[in-house]
N, C-alpha and C positions, 0 to 999 in steps of 0.2 A: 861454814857456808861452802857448799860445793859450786862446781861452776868456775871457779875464779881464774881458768885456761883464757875466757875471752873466746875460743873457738863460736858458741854461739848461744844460744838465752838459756840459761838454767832448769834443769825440765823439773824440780824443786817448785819451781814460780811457775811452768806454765799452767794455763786456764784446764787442762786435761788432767795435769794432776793432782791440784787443786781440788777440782770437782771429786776426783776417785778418793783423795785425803777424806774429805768431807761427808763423803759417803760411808767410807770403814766407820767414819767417826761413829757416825748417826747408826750403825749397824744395821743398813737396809743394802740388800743384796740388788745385781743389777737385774734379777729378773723381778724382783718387784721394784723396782725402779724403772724399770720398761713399761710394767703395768699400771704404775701412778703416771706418766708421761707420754704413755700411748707412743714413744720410742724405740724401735727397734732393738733387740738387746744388741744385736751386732754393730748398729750405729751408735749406739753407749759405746760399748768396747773401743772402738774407733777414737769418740770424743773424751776418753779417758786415755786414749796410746799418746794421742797430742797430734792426729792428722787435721783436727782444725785448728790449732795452736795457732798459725801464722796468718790464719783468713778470717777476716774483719767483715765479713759478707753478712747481708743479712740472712742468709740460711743458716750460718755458725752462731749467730747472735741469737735468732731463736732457738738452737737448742740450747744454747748455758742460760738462755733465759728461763727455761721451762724445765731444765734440770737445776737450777736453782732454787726456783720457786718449788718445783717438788721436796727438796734438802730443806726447804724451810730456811733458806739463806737469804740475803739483800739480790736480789736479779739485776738493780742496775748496777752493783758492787762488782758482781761476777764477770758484766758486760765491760764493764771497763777495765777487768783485768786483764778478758781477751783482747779489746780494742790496746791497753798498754799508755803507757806515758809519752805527749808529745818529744820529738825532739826537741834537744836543750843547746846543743853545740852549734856553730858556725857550719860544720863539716856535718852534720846529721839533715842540714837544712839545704845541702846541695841538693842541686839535679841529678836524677840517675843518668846513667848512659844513655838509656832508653827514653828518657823525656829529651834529650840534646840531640839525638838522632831526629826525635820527630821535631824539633822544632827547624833541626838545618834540614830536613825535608823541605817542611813547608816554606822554609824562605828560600830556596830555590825554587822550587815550584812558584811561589811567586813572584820572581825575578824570571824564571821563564815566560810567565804569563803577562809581564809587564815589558819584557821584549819584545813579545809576538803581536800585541796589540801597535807598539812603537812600532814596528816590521810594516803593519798589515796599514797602520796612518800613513806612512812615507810612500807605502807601493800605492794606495791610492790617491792620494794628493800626484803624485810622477802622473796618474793617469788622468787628472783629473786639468791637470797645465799642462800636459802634450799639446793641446790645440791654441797654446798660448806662446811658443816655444819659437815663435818668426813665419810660424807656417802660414800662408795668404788665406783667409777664409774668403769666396767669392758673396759677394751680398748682391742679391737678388732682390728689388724693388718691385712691388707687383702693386698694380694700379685695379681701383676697383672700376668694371668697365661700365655699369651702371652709372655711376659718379661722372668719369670721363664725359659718357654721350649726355648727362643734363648738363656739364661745363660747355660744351660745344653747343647744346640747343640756347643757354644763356647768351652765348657769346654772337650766335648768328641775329638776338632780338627776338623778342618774344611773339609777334604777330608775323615771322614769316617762315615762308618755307623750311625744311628739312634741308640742309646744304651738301649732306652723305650720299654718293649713289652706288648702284649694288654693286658695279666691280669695284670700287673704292672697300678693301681688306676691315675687319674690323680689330679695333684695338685691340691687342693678341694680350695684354695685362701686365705684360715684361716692359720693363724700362732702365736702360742703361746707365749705368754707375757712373757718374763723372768722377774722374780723376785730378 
């Protein structure tokens, strides 16, 4: 068994040489291999060097799928060679770096955004009690002057004169605040 450095996956096992083993077997060359598969010969070569080895895409899936099935092999055997065996370890089931990076992205992004909403509450609540804050608001009581003059026509009796005369000012609709 070669490989057994650990440096990194055995190219004995991968899906590229696997497939090429398969093919010597079966004695079909890859230019008819290309033309059973309507596959580029130069993308065989590729998927036999092992450059889709590490990519579980469906674009790499359909070619060992279809180079498969041309080999007259299992297609979903072959797909799962490439796709590989879950992890089994504690340590295989961690986070990458790059999934901890975006995740402490995101919690600070929102922890920033849950600051700036607290920021933007307190700055408007402050603007919103300013006029609560001891300052005197003047209240202004305004009288409706139609009202006023049927109170006064009630009050002079109903069968007599108008008691208003024209330099007598008319009720201006302000009325003073008592204190």
């Amino acid at each position: 068994m070669r490989g057994g450095s650990g440096v990194g996956p055995d190219p004995d096992f991968s899906i590229g040489s696997y497939l090429a083993r398969q093919r010597r077997l079966r004695g079909v060359s890859l230019d008819e291999l290309a033309v059973l598969t309507r596959i580029p010969r130069r993308s065989l070569e590729r998927l036999e060097d092992g450059a889709f080895d590490n990519q579980v895409d469906g674009f790499a899936r359909g070619f060992v799928r279809t180079v498969a099935e041309a080999l007259g092999l299992d297609a979903e055997e072959a797909v799962m060679r490439l796709i590989g065996e879950p992890p089994t370890s504690e340590d295989d089931r961690r986070p990458s770096w790059h999934q901890l990076r975006r995740l402490a992205v995101a919690g600070a992004l929102l922890v920033g955004a849950l600051a700036a909403l607290v920021w933007v509450g307190t700055w408007l609540a402050g603007r919103h009690g300013a006029s609560g804050d001891g300052a005197e608001v003047d209240i202004v009581y305004r009288r409706d002057v139609v009202r006023s003059l049927a109170a006064r026509e009630r009050a002079s009796g109903p069968f007599s004169a108008p008691q208003a005369s024209r330099s007598e000012p008319l009720d201006s609709g302000r009325e003073e605040h008592p204190d």
